[in-house]
C-alpha positions as CSV (number, residue, x, y, z in Angstrom):
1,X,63.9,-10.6,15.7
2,X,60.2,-10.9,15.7
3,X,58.1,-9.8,19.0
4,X,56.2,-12.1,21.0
5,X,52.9,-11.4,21.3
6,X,53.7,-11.3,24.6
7,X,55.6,-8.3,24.0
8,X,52.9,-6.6,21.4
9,X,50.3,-7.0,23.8
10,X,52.1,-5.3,26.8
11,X,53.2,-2.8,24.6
12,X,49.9,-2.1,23.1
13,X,48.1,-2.0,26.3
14,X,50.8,0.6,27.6
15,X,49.8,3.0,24.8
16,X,46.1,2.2,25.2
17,X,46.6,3.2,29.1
18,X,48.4,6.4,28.0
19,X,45.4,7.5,26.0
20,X,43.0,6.7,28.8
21,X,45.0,8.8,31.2
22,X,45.1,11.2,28.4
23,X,41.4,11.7,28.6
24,X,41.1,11.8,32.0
25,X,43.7,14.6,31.9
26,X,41.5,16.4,29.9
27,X,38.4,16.1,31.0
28,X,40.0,18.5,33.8
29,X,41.9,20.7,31.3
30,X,40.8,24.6,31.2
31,X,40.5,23.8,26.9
32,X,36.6,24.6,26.0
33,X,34.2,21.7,26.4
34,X,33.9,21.3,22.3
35,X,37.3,21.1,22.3
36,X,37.7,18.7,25.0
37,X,35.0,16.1,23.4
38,X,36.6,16.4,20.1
39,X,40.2,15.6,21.0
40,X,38.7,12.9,23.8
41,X,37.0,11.3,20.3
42,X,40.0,11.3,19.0
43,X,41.5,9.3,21.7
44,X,38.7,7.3,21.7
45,X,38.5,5.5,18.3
46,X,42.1,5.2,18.7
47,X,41.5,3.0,22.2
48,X,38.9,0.9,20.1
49,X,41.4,0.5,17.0
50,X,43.6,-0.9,20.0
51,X,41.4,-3.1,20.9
52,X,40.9,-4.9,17.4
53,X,44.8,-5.1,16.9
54,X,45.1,-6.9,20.4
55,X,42.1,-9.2,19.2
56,X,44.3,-10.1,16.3
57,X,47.6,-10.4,18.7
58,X,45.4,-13.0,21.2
59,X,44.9,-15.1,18.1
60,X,48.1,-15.0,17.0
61,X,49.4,-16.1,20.6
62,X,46.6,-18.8,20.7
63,X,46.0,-19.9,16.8
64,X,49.4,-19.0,15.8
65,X,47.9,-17.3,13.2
66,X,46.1,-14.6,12.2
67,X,43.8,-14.1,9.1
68,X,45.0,-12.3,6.1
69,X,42.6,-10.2,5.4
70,X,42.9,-9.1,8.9
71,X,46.4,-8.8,9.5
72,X,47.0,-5.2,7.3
73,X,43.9,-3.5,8.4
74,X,43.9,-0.3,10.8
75,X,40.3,0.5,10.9
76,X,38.4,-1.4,13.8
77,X,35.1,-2.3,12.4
78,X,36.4,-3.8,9.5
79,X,39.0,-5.8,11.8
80,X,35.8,-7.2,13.9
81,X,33.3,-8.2,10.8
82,X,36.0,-9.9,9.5
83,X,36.6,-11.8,12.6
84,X,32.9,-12.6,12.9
85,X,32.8,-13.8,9.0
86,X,35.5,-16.3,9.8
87,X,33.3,-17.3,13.1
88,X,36.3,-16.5,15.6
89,X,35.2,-15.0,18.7
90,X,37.5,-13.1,20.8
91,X,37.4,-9.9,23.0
92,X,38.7,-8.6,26.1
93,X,36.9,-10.3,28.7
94,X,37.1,-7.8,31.9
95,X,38.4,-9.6,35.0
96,X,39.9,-9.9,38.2
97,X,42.5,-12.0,39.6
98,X,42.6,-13.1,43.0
99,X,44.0,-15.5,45.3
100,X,42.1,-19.3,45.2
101,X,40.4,-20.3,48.6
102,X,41.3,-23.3,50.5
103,X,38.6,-24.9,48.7
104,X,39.5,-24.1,45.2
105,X,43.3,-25.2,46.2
106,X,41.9,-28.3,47.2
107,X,39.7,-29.4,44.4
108,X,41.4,-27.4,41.8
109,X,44.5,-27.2,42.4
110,X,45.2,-23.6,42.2
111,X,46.4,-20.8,43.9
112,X,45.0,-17.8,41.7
113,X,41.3,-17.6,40.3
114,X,39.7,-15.5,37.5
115,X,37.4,-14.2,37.8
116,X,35.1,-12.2,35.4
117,X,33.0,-9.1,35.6
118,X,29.9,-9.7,33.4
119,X,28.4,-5.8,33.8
120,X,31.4,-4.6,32.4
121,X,31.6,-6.4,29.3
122,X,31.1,-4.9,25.8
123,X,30.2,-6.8,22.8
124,X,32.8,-6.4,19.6
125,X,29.4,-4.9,17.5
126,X,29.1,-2.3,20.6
127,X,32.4,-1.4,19.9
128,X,31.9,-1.2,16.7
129,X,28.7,1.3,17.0
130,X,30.8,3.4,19.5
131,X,33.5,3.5,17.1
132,X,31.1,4.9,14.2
133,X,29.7,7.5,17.2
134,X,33.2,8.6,17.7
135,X,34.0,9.3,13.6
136,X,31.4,11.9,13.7
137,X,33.4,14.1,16.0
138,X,36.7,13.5,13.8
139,X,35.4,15.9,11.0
140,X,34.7,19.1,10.8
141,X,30.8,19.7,10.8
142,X,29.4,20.3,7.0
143,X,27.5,23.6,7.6
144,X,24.6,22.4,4.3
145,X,24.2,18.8,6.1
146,X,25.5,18.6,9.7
147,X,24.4,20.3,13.0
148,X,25.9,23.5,14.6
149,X,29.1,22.6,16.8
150,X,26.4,24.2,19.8
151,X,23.4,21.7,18.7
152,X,25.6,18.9,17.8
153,X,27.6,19.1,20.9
154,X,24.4,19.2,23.1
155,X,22.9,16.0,21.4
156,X,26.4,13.8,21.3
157,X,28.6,14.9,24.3
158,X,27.4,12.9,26.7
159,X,26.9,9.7,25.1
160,X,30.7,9.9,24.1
161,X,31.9,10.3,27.7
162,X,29.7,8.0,28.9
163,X,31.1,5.5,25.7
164,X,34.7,6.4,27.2
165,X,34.1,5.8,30.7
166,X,33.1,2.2,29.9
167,X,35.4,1.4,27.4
168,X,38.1,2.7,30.8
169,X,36.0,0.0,33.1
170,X,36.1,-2.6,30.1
171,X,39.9,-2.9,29.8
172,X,41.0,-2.2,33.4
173,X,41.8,-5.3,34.1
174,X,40.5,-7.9,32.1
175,X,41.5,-11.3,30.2
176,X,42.2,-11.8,26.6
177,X,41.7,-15.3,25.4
178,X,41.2,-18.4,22.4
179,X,42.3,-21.8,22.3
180,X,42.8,-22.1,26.2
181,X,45.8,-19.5,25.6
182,X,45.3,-16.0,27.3
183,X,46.7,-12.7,28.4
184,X,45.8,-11.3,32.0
185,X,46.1,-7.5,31.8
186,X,46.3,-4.4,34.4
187,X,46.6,-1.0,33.0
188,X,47.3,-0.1,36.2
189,X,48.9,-1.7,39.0
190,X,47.7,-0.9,42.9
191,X,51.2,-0.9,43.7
192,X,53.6,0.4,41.4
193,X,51.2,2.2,38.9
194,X,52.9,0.3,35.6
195,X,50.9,-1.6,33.2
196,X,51.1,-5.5,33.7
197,X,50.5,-8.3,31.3
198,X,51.1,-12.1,32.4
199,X,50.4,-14.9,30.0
200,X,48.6,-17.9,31.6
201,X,47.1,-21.5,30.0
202,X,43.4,-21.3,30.9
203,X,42.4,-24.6,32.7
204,X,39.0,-23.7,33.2
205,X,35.7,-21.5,32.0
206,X,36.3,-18.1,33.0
207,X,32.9,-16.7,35.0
């Protein structure tokens, strides 16, 4: 029996958390700080490949169908020029939920508002440029055209984490959406710690 995309988006975002925790974990680790960055890039472009498949999952739930040429790809930046060739626009839109005031509930009808966190956001072609920056650490350094692992490390390390600490922020909680059909995701819950993905119909623009 086939999976929702319900189901494929809770399930992806669970192994997108674990990779996130992953990193955080070591960041603290006693492992050398090359080593660290390296295996944290790993993670990384991993998170952002994520990412593109749950683009093609939120079309799926809202256009029933997702391109071709898309469906069978694994790497991320050809996933999101595709998607921009074929002028559909969809990313994770980080977001909050909360409960509607007594003024919302009166003109809108509502009892939970969205609401979005523009500073957070991150445009697909960001992603795609922090998903080249992150293939550079994924191969071992060419000693006749690359950098030292000393000098390269110096010049790329702290863009990367800086790159992973937003991409954490950007997915937190956030919104996935097309067509007035979305997915509201948590990777981590205040109360229970478990990662939580609710469908909703969107009745109104998302701010």
């Amino acid at each position: 029996m086939e999976k929702t995309p319900h189901k494929n988006y809770h399930e992806l975002m669970k192994v997108i958390r674990s990779r996130i925790d992953s990193v955080e974990t070591l960041s603290k680790s006693n492992l050398d700080a090359y080593s660290k960055s390296e295996i944290a890039a790993f993670h990384g472009r991993k998170i952002i490949e994520a990412i593109a498949f749950g683009c093609l999952i939120g079309i799926k739930n809202g256009l029933k169908s997702i391109p071709k040429d898309a469906e069978g790809q694994y790497n991320a930046e050809k996933i999101f020029k595709q998607l921009k060739k074929k002028g559909i626009e969809i990313s994770p839109s980080p977001s909050i939920m909360r409960a509607a005031t007594e003024e919302e509930r009166s003109e809108h009808n509502v009892t939970a508002i969205i609401d979005g966190i523009p500073e957070r956001r991150i445009t697909n072609e960001e992603l795609i440029k922090k998903y080249q920056r992150m293939h550079n650490w994924l191969h071992e350094l060419n000693p006749y055209t690359k950098d030292e692992q000393e000098v390269f490390y110096s010049k790329n390390q702290k863009q990367l984490w800086q790159d992973l600490n937003e991409l954490a922020l950007f997915l937190n909680s956030h919104v996935m959406s097309i067509n007035g059909e979305a997915f509201y995701c948590i990777l981590k819950d205040k109360l229970d710690g478990d990662t939580k993905v609710i469908s909703i119909s969107k009745k109104s623009e998302i701010t």
